[in-house]
C-alpha positions as CSV (number, residue, x, y, z in Angstrom):
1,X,-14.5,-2.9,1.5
2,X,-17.4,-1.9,-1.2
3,X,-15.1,0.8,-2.0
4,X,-11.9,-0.7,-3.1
5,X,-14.7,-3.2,-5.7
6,X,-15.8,0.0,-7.8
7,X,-12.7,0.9,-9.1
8,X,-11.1,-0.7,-12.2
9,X,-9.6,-3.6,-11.7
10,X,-6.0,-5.1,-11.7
11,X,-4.7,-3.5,-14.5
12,X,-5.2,0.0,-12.6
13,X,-3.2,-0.9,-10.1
14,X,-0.4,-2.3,-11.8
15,X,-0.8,1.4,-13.8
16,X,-0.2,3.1,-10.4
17,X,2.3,0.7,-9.1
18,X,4.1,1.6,-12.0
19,X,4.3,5.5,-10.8
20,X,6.0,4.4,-7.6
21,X,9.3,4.1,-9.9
22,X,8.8,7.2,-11.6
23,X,11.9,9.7,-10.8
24,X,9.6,12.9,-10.0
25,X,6.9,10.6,-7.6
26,X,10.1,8.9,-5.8
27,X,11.9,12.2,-5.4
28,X,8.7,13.8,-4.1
29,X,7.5,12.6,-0.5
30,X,4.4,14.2,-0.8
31,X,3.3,12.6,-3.9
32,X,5.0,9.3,-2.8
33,X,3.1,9.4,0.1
34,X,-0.6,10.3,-1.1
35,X,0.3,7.8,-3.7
36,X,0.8,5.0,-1.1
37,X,-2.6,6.1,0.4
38,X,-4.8,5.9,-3.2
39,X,-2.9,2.2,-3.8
40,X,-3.6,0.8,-0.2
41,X,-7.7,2.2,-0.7
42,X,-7.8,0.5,-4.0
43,X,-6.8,-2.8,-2.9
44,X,-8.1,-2.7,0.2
45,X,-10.3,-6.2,0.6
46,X,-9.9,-7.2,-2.6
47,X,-7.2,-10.1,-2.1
48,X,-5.7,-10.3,-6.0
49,X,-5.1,-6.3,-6.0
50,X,-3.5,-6.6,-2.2
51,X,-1.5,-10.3,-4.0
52,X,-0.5,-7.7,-6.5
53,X,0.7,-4.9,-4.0
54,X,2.1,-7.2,-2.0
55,X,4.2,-9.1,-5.1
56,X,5.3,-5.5,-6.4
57,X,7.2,-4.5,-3.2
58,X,8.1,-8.1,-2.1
59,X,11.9,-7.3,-2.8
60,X,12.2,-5.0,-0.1
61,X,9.1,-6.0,2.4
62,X,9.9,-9.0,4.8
63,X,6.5,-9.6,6.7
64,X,7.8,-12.6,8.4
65,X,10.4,-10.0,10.0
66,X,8.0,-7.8,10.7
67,X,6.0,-10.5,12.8
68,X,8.6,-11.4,14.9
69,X,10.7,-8.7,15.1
70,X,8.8,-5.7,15.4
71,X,9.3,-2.6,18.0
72,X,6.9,-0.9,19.7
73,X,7.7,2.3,17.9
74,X,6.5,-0.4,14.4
75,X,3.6,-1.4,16.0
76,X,2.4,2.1,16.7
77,X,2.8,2.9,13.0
78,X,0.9,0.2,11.8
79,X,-1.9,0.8,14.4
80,X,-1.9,4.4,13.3
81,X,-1.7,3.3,9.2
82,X,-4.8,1.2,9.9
83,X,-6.9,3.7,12.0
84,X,-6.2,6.2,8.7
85,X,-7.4,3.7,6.5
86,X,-10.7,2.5,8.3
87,X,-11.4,6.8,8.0
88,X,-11.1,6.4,4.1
């Protein structure tokens, strides 16, 4: 968690957020993807840059779905999102 602390604060991450609507990140799964992976790091236990995550994809995130609805196929991805972030 000491990691995600030592980097800028929320005004960084709104910076990034904003690349996640740029035409050559969005058309580049690559990019969109490795971008995903700096974002999630940087807010990573630090609860107003994950409020601010959160907030910026809200329009197409529904966690309250997710809960209850999930398949097992979900369930794996999120299991293998989290064991790639606990490596960072």
């Amino acid at each position: 968690m000491h990691f995600s602390q030592t980097f800028g604060g929320s005004e960084h991450i709104r910076a990034l957020l904003t690349c996640t609507t740029a035409q050559g990140v969005r058309s580049n799964s690559a990019v969109l993807l490795h971008l995903s992976r700096v974002l999630a790091a940087l807010t990573y236990g630090n609860a107003e840059k994950m409020a601010l995550l959160c907030d910026h994809f809200s329009s197409v995130t529904d966690f309250n779905k997710f809960d209850f609805e999930h398949s097992p196929e979900d369930e794996h991805k999120v299991l293998k999102s989290n064991s790639l972030m606990l490596r960072l």
